[in-house]
VMD Tcl script that draws the C-alpha trace (Angstrom):
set ca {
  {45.12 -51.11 60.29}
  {47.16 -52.72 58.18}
  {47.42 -53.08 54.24}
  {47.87 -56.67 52.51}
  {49.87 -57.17 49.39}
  {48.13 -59.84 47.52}
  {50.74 -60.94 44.92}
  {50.04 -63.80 42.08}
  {52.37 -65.86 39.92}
  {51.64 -65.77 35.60}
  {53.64 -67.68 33.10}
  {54.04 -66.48 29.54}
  {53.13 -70.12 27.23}
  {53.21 -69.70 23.84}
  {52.48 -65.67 23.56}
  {49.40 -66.19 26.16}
  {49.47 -65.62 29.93}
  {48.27 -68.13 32.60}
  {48.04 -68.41 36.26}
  {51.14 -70.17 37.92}
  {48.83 -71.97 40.47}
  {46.10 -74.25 40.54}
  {42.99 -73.11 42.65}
  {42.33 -73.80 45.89}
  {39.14 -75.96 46.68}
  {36.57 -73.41 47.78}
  {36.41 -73.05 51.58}
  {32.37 -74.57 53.47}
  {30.00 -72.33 52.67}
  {31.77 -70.39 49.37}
  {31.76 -70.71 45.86}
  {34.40 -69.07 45.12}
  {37.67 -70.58 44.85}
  {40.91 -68.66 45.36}
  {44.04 -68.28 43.78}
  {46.45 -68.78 46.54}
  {48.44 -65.80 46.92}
  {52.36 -66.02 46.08}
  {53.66 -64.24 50.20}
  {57.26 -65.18 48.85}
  {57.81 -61.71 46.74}
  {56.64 -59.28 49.42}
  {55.89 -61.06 52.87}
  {52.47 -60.00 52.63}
  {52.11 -57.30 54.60}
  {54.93 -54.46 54.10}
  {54.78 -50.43 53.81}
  {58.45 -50.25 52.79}
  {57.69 -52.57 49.84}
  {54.08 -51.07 48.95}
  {55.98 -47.33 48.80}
  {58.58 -49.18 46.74}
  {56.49 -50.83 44.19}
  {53.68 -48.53 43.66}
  {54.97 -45.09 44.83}
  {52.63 -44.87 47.80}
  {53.99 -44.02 51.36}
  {56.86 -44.44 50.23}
  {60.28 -43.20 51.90}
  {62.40 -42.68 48.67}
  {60.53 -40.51 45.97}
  {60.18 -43.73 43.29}
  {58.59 -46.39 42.18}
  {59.36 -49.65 40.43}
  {55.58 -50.12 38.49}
  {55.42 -47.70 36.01}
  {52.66 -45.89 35.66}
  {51.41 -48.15 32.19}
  {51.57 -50.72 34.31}
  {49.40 -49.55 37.39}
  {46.62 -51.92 36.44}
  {45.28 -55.31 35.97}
  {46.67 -56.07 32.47}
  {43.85 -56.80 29.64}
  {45.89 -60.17 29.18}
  {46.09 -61.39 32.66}
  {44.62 -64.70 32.82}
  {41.21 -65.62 33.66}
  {41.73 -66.98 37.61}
  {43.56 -63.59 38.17}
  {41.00 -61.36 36.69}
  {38.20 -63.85 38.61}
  {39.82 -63.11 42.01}
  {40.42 -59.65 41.56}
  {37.04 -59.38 40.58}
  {35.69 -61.60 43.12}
  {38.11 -58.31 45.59}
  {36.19 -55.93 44.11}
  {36.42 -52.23 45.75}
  {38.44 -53.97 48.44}
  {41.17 -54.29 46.13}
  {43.31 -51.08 45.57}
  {46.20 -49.83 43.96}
  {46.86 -52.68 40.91}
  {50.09 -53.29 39.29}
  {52.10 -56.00 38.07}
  {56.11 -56.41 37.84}
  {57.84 -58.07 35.07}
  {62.17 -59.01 35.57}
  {63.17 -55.45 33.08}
  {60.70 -53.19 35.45}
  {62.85 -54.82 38.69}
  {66.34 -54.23 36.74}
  {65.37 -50.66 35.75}
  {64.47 -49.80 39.03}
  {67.66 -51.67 40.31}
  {70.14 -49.65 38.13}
  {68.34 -46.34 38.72}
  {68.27 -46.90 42.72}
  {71.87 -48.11 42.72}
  {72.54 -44.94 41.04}
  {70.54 -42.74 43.19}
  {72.35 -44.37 46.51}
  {75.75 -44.04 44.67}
  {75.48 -39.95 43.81}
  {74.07 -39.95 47.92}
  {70.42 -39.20 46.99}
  {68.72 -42.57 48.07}
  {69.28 -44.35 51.03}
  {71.23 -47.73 51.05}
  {67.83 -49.50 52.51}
  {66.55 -48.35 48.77}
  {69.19 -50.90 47.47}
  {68.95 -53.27 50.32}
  {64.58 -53.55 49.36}
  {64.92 -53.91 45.47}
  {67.55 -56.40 46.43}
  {65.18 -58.61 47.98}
  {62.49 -57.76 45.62}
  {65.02 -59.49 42.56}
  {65.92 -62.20 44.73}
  {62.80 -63.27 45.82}
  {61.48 -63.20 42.01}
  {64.40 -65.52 41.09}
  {63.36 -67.52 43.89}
  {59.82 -67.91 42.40}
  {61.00 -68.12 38.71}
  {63.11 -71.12 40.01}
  {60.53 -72.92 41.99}
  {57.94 -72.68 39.00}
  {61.00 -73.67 36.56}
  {60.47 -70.52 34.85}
  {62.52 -68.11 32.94}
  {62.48 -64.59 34.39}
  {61.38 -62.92 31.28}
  {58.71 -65.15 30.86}
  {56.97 -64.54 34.19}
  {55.00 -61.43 35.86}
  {53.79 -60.76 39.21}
  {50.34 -59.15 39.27}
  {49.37 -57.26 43.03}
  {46.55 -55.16 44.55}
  {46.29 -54.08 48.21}
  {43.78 -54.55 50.45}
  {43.10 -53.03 53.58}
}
mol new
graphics top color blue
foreach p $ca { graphics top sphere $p radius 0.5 }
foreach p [lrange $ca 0 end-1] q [lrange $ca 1 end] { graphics top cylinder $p $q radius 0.2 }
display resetview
């Protein structure tokens, strides 16, 4: 069995947050229509990354969410509170990631493999975890520090 990472794309605009994405036209037969998930910042499906960003089965004792921020934030926009709701107990494990979170855990991991008490494929995942936010900053035009990345799991 395997564990999703369902990742979505907000924007800071003037002091309020909003959804990235348009939604998707409801598939025949639902009501519901989706916020299509952003697979560029984790793949999708990835243990190394879900121990990395929320501390669980993870390989090297940390995690880049805090623990404040182990949640669906009170100000995420409506279409990400709607699908998460719409998840309901299927969706585990909620967090979101904003640029200083990735750059605090990217200076404490590159000390950690420095002083020998990491590994290097520590540094080689938060790595790809920046990059692949830069990526998405850049397609959205969007200034790091005005963009977030909120996730659950499902399994």
């Amino acid at each position: 069995m395997g564990c999703d990472i369902h990742t979505f794309v907000e924007k800071r605009v003037n002091g309020q947050w909003l959804a990235a994405e348009q939604l998707e036209e409801a598939d025949e037969g639902e009501t519901h229509q989706h916020l299509p998930k952003t697979r560029s910042f984790t793949g999708g499906r990835d243990y190394r990354l879900f121990g990395l960003l929320s501390g669980v089965r993870g390989d090297w004792g940390m995690k880049i969410i805090p623990d404040a921020d182990m949640c669906i934030p009170e100000d995420a926009s409506a279409e990400v509170k709607a699908e998460h709701a719409w998840w309901d107990s299927d969706a585990h494990t909620e967090g979101w990631v904003s640029w200083q979170a990735l750059q605090d855990a990217l200076k404490a991991i590159n000390i950690n493999v420095l002083m020998g008490k990491m590994e290097p494929s520590a540094k080689e995942a938060i790595d790809e975890l920046t990059e692949n936010f830069t990526h998405i900053a850049e397609s959205y035009h969007l200034n790091v520090r005005e963009m977030r990345i909120i996730l659950w799991y499902d399994n």
